[in-house]
C-alpha positions as CSV (number, residue, x, y, z in Angstrom):
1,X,-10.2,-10.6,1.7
2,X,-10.1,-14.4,0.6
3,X,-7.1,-16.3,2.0
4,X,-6.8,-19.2,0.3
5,X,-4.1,-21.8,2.3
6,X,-1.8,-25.2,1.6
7,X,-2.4,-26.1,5.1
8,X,-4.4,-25.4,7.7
9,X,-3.4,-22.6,10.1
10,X,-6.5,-22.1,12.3
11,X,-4.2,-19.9,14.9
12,X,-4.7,-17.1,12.1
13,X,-8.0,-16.3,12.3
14,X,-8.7,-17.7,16.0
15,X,-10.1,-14.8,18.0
16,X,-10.5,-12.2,15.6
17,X,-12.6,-9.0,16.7
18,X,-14.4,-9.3,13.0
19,X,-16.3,-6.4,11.9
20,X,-13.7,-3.8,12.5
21,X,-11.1,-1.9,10.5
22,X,-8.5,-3.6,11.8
23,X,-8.8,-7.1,10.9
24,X,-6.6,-6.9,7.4
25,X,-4.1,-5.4,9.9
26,X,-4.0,-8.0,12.2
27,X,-4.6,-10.7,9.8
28,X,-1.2,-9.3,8.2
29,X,0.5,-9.3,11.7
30,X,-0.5,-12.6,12.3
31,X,1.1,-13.8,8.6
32,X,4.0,-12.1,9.3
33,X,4.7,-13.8,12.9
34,X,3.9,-17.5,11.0
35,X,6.2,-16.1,8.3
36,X,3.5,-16.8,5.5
37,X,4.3,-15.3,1.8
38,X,0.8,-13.5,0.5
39,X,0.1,-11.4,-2.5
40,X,-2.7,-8.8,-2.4
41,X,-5.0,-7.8,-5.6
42,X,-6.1,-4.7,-6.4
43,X,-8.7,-3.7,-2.5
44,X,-12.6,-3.4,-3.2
45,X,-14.9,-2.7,-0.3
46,X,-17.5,-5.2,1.5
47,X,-21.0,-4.4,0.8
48,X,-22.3,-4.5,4.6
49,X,-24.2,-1.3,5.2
50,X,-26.8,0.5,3.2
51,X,-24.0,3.7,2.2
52,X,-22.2,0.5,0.3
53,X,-25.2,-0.2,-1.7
54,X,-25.5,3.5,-2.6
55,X,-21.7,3.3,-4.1
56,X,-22.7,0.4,-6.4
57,X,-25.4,2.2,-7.4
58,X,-23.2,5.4,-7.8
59,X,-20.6,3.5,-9.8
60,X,-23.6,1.9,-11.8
61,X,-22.8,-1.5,-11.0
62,X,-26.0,-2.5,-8.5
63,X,-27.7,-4.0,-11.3
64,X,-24.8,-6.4,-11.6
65,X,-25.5,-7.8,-8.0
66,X,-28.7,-7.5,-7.5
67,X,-31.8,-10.1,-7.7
68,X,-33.5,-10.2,-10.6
């Protein structure tokens, strides 16, 4: 997820148990409670284990991302 903000707001992301399946959750909470307005595109996956680089290269799009 990329936030991008007018201001700073460093009480959003300030203690975040990162790495988990609950941050968008959270991160969403903690919009709603400083009433922030946020649009979401279309969800695509981080690339953080070796399964995720076995999907790009099931979906045939490793050779876009990777080193030549």
């Amino acid at each position: 997820m990329l936030i991008g903000l007018r201001q700073p707001l460093p009480a959003l992301f300030a203690g975040m148990d990162w790495g988990t399946g609950e941050v968008m959750t959270e991160t969403r909470r903690r919009m709603r409670y400083h009433r922030l307005a946020w649009q979401e595109p279309v969800t695509l996956w981080d690339v953080d284990v070796p399964e995720d680089l076995s999907r790009l290269r099931g979906l045939g799009l490793l050779d876009q991302f990777a080193p030549r």
